[in-house]
KOLLUMBA-337641 format. One record per residue (C-alpha): residue in three letters; y negated, x, z. Coordinates in steps of 0.1 Angstrom, whole numbers, m for minus. Layout:
+------+-------+-------+-------+
: code :    c2 :    c1 :    c3 :
+------+-------+-------+-------+
:  ALA :     Y :     X :     Z :
...
+------+-------+-------+-------+
end
This chain:
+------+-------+-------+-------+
: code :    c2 :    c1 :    c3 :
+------+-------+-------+-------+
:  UNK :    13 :    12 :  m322 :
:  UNK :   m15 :    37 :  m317 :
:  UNK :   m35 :    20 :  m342 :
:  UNK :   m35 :   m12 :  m323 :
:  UNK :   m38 :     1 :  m291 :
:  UNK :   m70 :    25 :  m302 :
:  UNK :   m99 :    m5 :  m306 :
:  UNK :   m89 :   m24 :  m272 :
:  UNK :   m90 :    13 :  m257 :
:  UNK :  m123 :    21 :  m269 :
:  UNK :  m135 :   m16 :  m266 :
:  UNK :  m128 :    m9 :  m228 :
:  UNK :  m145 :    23 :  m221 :
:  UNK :  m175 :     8 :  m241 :
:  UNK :  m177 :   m19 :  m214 :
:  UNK :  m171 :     6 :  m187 :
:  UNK :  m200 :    26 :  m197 :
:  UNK :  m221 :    m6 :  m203 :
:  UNK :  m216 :   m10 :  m168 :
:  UNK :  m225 :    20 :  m157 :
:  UNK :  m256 :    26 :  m182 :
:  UNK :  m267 :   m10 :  m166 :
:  UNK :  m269 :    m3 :  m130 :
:  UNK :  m278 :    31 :  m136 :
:  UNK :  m312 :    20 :  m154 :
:  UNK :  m319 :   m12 :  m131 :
:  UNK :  m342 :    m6 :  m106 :
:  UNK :  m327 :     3 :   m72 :
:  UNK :  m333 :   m24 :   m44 :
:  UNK :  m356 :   m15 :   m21 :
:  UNK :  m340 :     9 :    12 :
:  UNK :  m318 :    25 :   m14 :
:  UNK :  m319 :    62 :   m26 :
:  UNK :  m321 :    64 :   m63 :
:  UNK :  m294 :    92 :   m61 :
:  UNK :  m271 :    65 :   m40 :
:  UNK :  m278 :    40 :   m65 :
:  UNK :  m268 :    64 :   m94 :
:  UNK :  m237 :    71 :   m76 :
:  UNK :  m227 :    34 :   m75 :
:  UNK :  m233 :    28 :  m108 :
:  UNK :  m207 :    58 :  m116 :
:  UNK :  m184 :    42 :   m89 :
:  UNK :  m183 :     7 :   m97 :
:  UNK :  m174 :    17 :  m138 :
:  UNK :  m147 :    42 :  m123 :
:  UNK :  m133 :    13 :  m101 :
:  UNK :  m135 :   m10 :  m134 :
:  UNK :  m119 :    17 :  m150 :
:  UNK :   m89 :    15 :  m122 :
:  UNK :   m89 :   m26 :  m135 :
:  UNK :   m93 :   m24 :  m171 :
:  UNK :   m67 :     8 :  m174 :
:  UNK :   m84 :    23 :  m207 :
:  UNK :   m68 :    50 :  m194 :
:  UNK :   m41 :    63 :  m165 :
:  UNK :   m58 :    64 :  m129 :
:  UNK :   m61 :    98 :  m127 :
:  UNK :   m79 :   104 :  m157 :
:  UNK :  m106 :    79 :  m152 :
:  UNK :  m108 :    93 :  m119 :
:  UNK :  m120 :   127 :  m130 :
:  UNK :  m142 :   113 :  m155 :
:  UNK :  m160 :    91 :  m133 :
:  UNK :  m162 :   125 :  m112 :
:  UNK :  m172 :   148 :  m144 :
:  UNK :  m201 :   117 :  m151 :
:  UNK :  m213 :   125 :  m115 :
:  UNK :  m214 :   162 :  m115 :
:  UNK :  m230 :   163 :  m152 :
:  UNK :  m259 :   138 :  m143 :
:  UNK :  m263 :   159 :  m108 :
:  UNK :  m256 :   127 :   m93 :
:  UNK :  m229 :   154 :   m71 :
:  UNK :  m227 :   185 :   m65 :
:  UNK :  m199 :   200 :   m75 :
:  UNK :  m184 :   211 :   m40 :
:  UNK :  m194 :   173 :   m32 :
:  UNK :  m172 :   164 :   m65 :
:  UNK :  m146 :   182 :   m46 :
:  UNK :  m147 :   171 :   m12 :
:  UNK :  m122 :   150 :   m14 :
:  UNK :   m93 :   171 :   m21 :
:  UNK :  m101 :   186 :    12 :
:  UNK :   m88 :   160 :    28 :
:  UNK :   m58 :   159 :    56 :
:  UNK :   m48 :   126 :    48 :
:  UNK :   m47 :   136 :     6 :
:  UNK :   m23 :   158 :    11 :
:  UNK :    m4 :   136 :    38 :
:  UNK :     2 :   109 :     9 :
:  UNK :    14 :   137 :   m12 :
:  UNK :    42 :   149 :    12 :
:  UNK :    52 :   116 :    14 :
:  UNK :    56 :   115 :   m25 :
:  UNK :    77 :   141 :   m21 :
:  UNK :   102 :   124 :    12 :
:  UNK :   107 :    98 :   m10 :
:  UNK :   118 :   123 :   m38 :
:  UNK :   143 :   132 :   m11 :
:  UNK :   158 :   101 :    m8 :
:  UNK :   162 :    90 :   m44 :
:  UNK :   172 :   124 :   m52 :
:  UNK :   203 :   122 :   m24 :
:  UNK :   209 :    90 :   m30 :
:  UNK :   199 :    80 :     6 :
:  UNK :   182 :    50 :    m1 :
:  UNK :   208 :    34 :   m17 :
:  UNK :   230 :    38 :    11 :
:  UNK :   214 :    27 :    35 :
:  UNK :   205 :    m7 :    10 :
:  UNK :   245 :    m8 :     5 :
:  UNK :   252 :    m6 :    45 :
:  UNK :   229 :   m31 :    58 :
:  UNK :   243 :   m53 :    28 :
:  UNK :   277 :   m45 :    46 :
:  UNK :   265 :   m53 :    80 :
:  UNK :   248 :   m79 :    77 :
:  UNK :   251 :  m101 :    40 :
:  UNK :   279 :  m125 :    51 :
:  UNK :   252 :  m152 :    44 :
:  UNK :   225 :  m156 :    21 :
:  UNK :   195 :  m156 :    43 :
:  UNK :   211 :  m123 :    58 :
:  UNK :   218 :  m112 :    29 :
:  UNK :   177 :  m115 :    26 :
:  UNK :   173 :   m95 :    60 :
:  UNK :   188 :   m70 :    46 :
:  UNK :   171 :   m59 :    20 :
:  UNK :   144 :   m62 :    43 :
:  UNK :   156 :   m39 :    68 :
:  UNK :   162 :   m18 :    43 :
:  UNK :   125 :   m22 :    29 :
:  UNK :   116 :   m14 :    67 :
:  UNK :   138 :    19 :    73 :
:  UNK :   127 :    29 :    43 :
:  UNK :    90 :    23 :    44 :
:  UNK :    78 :    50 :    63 :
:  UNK :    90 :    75 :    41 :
:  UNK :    83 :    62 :     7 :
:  UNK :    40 :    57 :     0 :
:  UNK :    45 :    37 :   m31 :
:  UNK :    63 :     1 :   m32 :
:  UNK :    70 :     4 :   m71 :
:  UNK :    93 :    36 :   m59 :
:  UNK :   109 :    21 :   m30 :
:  UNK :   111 :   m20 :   m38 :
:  UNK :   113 :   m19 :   m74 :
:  UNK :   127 :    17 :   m77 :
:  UNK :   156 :    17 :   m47 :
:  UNK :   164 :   m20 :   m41 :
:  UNK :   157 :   m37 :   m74 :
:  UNK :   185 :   m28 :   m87 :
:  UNK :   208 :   m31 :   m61 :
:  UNK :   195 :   m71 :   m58 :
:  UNK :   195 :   m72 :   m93 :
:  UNK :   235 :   m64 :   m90 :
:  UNK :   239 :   m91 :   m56 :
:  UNK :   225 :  m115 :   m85 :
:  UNK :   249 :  m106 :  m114 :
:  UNK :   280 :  m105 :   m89 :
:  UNK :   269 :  m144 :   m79 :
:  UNK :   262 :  m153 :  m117 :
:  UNK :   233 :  m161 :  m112 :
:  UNK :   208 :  m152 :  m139 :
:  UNK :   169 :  m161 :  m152 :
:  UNK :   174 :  m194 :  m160 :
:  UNK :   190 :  m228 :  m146 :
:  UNK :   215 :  m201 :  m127 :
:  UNK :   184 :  m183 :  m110 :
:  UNK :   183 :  m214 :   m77 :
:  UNK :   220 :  m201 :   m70 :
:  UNK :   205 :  m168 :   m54 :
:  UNK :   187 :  m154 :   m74 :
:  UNK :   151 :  m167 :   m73 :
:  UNK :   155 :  m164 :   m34 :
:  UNK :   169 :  m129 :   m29 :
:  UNK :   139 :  m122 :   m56 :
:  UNK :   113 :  m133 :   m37 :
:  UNK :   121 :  m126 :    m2 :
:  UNK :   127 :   m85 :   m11 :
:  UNK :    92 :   m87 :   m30 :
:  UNK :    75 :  m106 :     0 :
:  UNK :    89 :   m84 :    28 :
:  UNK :    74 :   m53 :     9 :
:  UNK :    39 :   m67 :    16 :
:  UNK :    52 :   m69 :    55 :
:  UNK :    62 :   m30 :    52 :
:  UNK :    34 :   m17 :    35 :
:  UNK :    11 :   m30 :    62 :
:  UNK :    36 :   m18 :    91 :
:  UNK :    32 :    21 :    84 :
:  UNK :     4 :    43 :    76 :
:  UNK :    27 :    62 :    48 :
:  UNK :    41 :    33 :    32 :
:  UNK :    15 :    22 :     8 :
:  UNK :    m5 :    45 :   m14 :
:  UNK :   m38 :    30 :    m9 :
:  UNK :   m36 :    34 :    32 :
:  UNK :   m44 :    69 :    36 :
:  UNK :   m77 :    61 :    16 :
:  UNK :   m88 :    36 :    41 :
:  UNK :   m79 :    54 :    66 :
:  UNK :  m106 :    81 :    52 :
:  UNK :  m129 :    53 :    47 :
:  UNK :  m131 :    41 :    80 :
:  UNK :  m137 :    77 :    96 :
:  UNK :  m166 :    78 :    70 :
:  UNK :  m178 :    42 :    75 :
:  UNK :  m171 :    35 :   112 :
:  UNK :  m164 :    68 :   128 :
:  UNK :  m127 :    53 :   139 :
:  UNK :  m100 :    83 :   137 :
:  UNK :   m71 :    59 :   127 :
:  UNK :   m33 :    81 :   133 :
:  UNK :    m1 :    74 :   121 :
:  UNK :    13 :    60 :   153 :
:  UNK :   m20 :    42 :   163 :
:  UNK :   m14 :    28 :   131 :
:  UNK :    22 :    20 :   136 :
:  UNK :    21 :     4 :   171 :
:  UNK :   m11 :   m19 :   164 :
:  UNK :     9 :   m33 :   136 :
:  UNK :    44 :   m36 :   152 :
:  UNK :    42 :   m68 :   170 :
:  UNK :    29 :   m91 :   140 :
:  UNK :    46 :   m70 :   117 :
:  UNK :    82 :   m79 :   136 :
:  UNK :    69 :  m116 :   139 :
:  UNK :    64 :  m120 :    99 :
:  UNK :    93 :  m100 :    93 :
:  UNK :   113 :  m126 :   112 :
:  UNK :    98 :  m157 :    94 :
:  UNK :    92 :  m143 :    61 :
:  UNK :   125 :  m148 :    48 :
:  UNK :   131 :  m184 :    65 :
:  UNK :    99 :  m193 :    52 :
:  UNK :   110 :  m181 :    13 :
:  UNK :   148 :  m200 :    25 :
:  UNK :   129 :  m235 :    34 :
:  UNK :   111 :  m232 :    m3 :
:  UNK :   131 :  m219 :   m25 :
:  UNK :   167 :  m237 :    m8 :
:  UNK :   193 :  m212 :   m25 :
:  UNK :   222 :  m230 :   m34 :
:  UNK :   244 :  m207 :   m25 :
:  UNK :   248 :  m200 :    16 :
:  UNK :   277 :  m181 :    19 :
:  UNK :   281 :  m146 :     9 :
:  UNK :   311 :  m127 :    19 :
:  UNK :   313 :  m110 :   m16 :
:  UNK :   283 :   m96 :   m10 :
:  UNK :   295 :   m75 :    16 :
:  UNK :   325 :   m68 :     1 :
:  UNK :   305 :   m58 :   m31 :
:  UNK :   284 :   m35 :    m6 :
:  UNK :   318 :   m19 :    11 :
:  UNK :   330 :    m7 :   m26 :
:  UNK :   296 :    11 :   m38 :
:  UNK :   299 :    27 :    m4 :
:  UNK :   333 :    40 :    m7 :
:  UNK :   323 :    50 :   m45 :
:  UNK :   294 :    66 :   m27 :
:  UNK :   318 :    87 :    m2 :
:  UNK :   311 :   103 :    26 :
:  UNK :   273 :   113 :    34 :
:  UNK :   270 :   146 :    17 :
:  UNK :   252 :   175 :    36 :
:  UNK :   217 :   171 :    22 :
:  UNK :   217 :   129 :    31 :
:  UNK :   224 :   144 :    66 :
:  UNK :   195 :   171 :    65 :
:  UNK :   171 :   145 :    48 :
:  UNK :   178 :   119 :    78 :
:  UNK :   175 :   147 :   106 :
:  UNK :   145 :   158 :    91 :
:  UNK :   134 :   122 :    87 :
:  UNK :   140 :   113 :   123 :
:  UNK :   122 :   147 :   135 :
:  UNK :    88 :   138 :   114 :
:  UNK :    84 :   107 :   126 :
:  UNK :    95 :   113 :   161 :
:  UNK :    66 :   142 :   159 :
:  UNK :    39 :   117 :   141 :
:  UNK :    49 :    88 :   169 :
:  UNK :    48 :   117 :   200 :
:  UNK :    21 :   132 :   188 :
:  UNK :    m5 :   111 :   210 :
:  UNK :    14 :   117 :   245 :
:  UNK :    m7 :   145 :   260 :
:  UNK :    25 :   152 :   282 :
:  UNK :    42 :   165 :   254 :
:  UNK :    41 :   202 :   245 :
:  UNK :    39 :   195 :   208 :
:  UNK :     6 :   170 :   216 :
:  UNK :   m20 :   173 :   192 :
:  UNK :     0 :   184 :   159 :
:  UNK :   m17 :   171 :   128 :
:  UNK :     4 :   147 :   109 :
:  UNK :    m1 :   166 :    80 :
:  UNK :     8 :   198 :    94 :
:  UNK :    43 :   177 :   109 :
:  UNK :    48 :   168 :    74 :
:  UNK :    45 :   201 :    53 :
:  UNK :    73 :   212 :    80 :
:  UNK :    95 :   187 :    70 :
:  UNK :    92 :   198 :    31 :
:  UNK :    95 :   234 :    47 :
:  UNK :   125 :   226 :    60 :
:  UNK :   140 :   205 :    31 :
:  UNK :   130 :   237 :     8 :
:  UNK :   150 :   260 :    30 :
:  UNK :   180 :   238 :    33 :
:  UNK :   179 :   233 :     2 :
:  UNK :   177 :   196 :    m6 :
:  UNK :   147 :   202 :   m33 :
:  UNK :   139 :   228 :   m50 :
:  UNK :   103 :   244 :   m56 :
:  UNK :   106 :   223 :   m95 :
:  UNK :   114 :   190 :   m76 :
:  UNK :    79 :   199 :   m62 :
:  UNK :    63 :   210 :   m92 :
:  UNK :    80 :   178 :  m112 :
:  UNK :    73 :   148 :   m84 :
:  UNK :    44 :   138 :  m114 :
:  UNK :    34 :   106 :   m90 :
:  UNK :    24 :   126 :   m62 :
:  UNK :     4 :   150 :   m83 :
:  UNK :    m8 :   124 :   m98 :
:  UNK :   m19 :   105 :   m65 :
:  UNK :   m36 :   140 :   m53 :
:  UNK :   m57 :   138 :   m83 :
:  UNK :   m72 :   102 :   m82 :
:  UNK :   m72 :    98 :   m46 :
:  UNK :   m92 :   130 :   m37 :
:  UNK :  m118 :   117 :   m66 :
:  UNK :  m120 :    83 :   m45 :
:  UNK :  m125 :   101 :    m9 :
:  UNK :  m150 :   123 :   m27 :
:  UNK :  m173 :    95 :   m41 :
:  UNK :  m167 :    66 :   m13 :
:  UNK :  m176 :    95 :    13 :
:  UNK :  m209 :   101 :    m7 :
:  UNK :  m218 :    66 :   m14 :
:  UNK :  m218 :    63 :    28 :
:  UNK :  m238 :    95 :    38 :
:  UNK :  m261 :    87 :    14 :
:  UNK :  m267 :    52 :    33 :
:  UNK :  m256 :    27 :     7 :
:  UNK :  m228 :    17 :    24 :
:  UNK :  m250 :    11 :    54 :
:  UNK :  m276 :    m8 :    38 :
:  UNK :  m248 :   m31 :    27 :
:  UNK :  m239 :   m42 :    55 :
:  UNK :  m274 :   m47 :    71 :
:  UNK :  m284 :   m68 :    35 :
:  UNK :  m252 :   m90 :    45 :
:  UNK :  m254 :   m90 :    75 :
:  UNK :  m289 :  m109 :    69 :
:  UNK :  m274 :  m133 :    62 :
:  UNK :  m250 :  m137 :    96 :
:  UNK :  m273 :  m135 :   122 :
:  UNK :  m270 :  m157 :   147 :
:  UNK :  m231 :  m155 :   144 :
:  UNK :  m205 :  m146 :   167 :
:  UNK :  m185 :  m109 :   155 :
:  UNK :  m150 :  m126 :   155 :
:  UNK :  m165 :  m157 :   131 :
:  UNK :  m178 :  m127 :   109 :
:  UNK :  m143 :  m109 :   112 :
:  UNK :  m126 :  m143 :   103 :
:  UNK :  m146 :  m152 :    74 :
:  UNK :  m147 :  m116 :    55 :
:  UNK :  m109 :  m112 :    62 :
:  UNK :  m102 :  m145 :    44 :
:  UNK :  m123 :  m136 :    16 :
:  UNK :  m110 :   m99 :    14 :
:  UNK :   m73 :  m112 :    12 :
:  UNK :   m77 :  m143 :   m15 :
:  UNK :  m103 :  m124 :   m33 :
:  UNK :   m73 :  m106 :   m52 :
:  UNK :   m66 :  m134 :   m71 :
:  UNK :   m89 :  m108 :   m89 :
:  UNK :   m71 :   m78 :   m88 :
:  UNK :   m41 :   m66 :  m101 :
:  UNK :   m44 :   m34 :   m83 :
:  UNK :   m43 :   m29 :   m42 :
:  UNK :   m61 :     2 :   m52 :
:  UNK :   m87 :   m11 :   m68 :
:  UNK :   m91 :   m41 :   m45 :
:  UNK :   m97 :   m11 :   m17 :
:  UNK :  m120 :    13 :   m36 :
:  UNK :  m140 :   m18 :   m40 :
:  UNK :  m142 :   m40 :   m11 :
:  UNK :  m131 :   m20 :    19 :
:  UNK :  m159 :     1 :    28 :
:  UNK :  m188 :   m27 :    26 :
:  UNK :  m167 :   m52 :    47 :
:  UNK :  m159 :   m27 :    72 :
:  UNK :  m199 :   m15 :    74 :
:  UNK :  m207 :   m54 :    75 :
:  UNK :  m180 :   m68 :   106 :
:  UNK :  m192 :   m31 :   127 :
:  UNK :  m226 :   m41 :   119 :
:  UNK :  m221 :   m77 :   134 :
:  UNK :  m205 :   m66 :   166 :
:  UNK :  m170 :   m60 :   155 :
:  UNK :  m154 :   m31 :   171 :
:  UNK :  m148 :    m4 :   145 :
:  UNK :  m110 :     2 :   154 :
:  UNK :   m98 :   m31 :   151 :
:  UNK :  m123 :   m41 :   124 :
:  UNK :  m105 :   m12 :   105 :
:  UNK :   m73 :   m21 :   111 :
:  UNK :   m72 :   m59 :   102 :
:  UNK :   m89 :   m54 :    69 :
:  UNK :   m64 :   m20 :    64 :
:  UNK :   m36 :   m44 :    74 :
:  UNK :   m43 :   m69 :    52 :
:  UNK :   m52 :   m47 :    20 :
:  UNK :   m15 :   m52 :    17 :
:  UNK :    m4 :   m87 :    30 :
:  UNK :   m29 :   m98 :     2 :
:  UNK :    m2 :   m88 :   m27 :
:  UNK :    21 :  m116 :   m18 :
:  UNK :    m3 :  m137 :   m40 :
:  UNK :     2 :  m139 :   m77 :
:  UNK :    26 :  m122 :  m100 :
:  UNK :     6 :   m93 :  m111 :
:  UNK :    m9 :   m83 :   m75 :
:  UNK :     4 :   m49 :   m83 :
:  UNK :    30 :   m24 :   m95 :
:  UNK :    60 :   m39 :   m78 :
:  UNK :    52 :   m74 :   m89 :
:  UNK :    55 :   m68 :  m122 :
:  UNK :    91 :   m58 :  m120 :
:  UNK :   102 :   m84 :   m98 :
:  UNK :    81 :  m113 :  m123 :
:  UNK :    95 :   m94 :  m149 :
:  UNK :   129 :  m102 :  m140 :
:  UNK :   125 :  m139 :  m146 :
:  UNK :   141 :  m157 :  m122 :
:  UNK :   104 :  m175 :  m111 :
:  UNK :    83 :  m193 :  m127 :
:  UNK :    45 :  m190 :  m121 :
:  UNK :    44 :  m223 :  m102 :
:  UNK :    73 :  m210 :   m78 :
:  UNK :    57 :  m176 :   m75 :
:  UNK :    25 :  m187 :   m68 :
:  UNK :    34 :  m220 :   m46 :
:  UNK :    55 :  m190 :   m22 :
:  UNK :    34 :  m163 :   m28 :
:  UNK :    m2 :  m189 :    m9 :
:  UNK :    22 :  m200 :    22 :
:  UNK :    29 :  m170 :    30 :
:  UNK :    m7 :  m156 :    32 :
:  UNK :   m13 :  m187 :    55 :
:  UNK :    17 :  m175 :    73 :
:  UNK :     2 :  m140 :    76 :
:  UNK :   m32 :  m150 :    82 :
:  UNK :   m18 :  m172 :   116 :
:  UNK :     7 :  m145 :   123 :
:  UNK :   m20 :  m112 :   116 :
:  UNK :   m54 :  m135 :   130 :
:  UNK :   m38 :  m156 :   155 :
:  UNK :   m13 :  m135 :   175 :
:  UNK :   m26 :   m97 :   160 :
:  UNK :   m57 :   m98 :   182 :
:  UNK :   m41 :  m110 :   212 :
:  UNK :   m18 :   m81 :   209 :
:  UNK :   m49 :   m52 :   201 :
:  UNK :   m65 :   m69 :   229 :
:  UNK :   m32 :   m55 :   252 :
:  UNK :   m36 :   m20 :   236 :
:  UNK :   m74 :   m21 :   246 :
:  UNK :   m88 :   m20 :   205 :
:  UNK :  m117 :   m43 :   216 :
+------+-------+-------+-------+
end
C-alpha cells in the first residue's frame, strides 16, 4: 500500500510547493508589501495543502508555518500567535464536551428519546434526528463526531429495522431518513458558534478583518429565527423529493423504547454532564446581560469550568484529556491558520483585496454586493471538499470586500459565517460527514445532488430573505 500511496504523496507536495515557489517569485502587484506577498504564497500552498491532503491537516499546518518562519517571512512569536488565541482553546473544550457525551452515552439517549417521542411517522421520525442534531449541536464542534459519529448509526439501525437497504429497498425509508439527518446538520452547524469546527476561525477572522467581536450568544440569537424557519422546512422539503414509501412508523418508536430500557436508567455522570451542560450554556447565553452578576465572563473561561467540573466529578479523567486526539489535533492546525490569516491582514493584503475588488463595484448598492459575494461564496464549494478550506480561503477577502462597499461589519460577518456551513448541503463530498452518509449508499449522485441545490435555494430565501429582516430587529445594520 505504501508503495502506491508514496508517488501520489510526493506528486502532491511537488504541486504544493510549485505553488508556492510561483507566487513567491512573481512580482507583487503594485500597493502590496513584498513580505505580505511572501506570506500568501506560503498561505495559499498551505490551504492547497488542506485540499490535496498530502498529508493530515495538522501537519501541513506546521509546515506551512515552519516555511514562514525559516524564509523570515514570520517571526516566530508571529508563527505563534495563534495559539494565543481565546477562541482556540474554546473549540478545544468543546472537543472535549463532546468526549463527554459519547463517552456517557448521552448522545445516544437523547437520539433514542426523541425517536420515542416523536417517530410515530416517518417525517417525524426525520424531526427527530434533527432535534437531536439541534440539542446536540452546541456541545459537539465537529459534525463527523456528532452526525456521522452519534446518529449514523442509530439511523443506520431505523433503516435495517424497516428493511430497507442501498438498493431498490433504500425509497422505503432509507434514502429519506439519509438525507434529511445529513441536511439538518448544515442547519446546526450554522445555528451555534461551537457546533462547527471552522466557526471559531471566522469568528477570529472577522475581529482581524472587520473589527466585529462576534460572542457565542450574539452568534446564537442572530441565527435563531432562520435557523428555526429552515429547520421546520428542511425535512418537508427532503419529504416532497424524496416521497418515502413508507409513512407510518410505530416500530420506530417501539425500537427506540427497547434501546432505552437496554440503556437503563441515566447513570450519575449522564446527570452531571447535562447539569454541567445546561450551566455552560446558560453562562455563554447570560453572559451579555449587564444585570447579571456573572456579566462579562469569557466564554472560554465558562468552558474550562465546565471541564473543571467534569474532572472533579469524575466523568473524564485527565487521559480522556490527554487522548481526545481531534481536539489536539484541532489546537494544532487551527492556531497555525489564526496565526497566518491574522498576518496576511495587518500586513494590508487583506485590505488591498478588497479595495482591488471593490474596483470593480463602484457605483453599487452594499446589499447588491452582500447578495452577489454570498451567492458565490456558498456555490463556490462545488470546489471544495473541505468547509475548512473553503474558510481559510475565501472568508477573509469577502468580508474585507462587502465592509469596504458599505456593508456593516457585524452582519457582513455573520451571513458569510452562517453560510460557511449551509454551503455543505451541496454535493456528496462537501465534507467529513458527507462522506459517511454517501458512503452508505442509499443515494445516487443524481438524488444527492438534485436535494442537496434546493435546499441551498431554500437557505438562500430563508437566510437572504427573512435573515436580514430579523438582524435589522436586533439592530446589526
Amino acid at each position: 500500500m505504501s508503495t502506491q500511496r508514496t508517488p501520489n504523496r510526493t506528486l502532491r507536495f511537488g504541486v504544493l510547493a510549485a505553488v508556492a515557489v510561483a507566487i513567491w517569485w512573481a512580482p507583487p502587484p503594485e500597493g502590496v508589501q513584498a513580505e505580505a506577498w511572501q506570506l500568501l504564497a506560503i498561505f495559499l500552498a498551505t490551504i492547497g495543502g488542506l485540499i490535496l491532503q498530502p498529508a493530515p491537516m495538522g501537519a501541513v499546518v506546521i509546515m506551512g508555518l515552519t516555511a514562514a518562519v525559516l524564509t523570515g517571512t514570520l517571526s516566530m512569536a508571529d508563527a505563534l500567535l495563534g495559539y494565543q488565541s481565546a477562541t482556540v482553546w474554546l473549540i478545544v473544550s468543546a472537543f472535549l464536551f463532546a468526549r463527554c457525551l459519547n463517552k456517557t452515552g448521552l448522545g445516544r439517549r437523547i437520539a433514542f428519546r426523541f425517536i420515542r417521542w416523536f417517530g410515530h411517522k416517518t417525517l417525524g421520525l426525520g424531526y427527530s434526528l434533527s432535534l437531536a442534531d439541534l440539542v446536540l449541536a452546541p456541545g459537539i464542534p465537529s459534525g463527523t463526531a456528532r452526525t456521522g459519529g452519534v446518529l449514523f448509526p442509530v439511523v443506520r439501525s431505523l433503516c435495517s429495522a424497516y428493511d430497507s437497504e442501498p438498493g431498490p429497498s433504500s425509497k422505503r425509508i432509507g434514502e429519506f431518513l439519509m438525507l434529511t439527518t445529513y441536511q439538518i446538520h448544515c442547519v446546526t452547524c450554522a445555528m451555534f458558534l461551537t457546533a462547527m469546527v471552522a466557526n471559531p476561525l471566522m469568528v477570529e477572522l472577522a475581529r482581524e478583518v472587520a473589527g466585529v467581536d462576534i460572542t457565542w450568544a450574539g452568534w446564537a440569537i442572530a441565527a435563531s429565527v432562520p435557523g428555526i424557519v429552515s429547520f421546520i422546512a428542511l425535512p418537508i422539503l427532503v419529504y416532497i423529493m424524496v416521497k418515502p414509501q413508507i409513512r407510518r412508523t410505530p416500530e420506530a418508536a417501539e425500537l427506540a423504547r427497547e434501546e432505552l430500557v437496554r440503556m437503563g436508567p441515566m447513570s450519575r455522570q449522564e446527570l452531571a454532564v447535562l447539569a454541567v451542560f445546561g450551566g455552560v450554556f446558560v453562562l455563554w447565553i447570560s453572559g451579555e446581560w449587564d444585570a447579571l452578576p456573572w456579566s462579562g465572563l469569557p466564554p472560554t473561561g465558562v468552558a474550562f469550568l465546565g471541564l473543571c467540573l467534569l474532572l472533579i466529578l469524575e466523568v473524564i479523567s485527565w487521559d480522556d484529556v490527554l487522548d481526545e486526539r481531534a481536539g489536539w489535533n484541532a489546537l494544532v492546525w487551527f492556531g497555525g491558520l489564526v496565526s497566518m490569516a491574522t498576518m496576511l491582514s495587518r500586513l494590508g493584503l487583506t485590505e488591498w483585496f478588497a479595495g482591488f475588488v471593490g474596483g470593480y463595484m463602484q457605483g453599487w448598492e452594499w446589499l447588491e454586493v452582500m447578495a452577489v459575494l454570498v451567492l458565490v461564496y456558498l456555490y463556490a464549494h462545488y470546489f471544495f471538499a473541505s468547509l475548512t478550506a473553503h474558510v481559510t480561503a475565501l472568508f477573509a477577502p469577502f468580508l474585507a470586500t462587502a465592509v469596504a462597499a458599505g456593508a456593516p461589519p457585524y452582519f457582513a460577518a455573520l451571513t458569510l459565517a452562517f453560510f460557511s456551513s449551509l454551503c455543505a448541503s451541496l454535493t456528496h463530498y462537501a465534507g467529513g460527514p458527507s462522506a459517511v452518509f454517501w458512503g452508505a449508499g442509499y443515494t445516487d449522485i443524481k438524488g444527492w445532488w438534485s436535494v442537496g441545490f434546493a435546499i441551498s435555494v431554500l437557505f438562500v430565501v430563508v437566510w437572504m430573505g427573512l435573515g436580514p429582516l430579523w438582524w435589522r430587529t436586533l439592530g446589526l445594520f
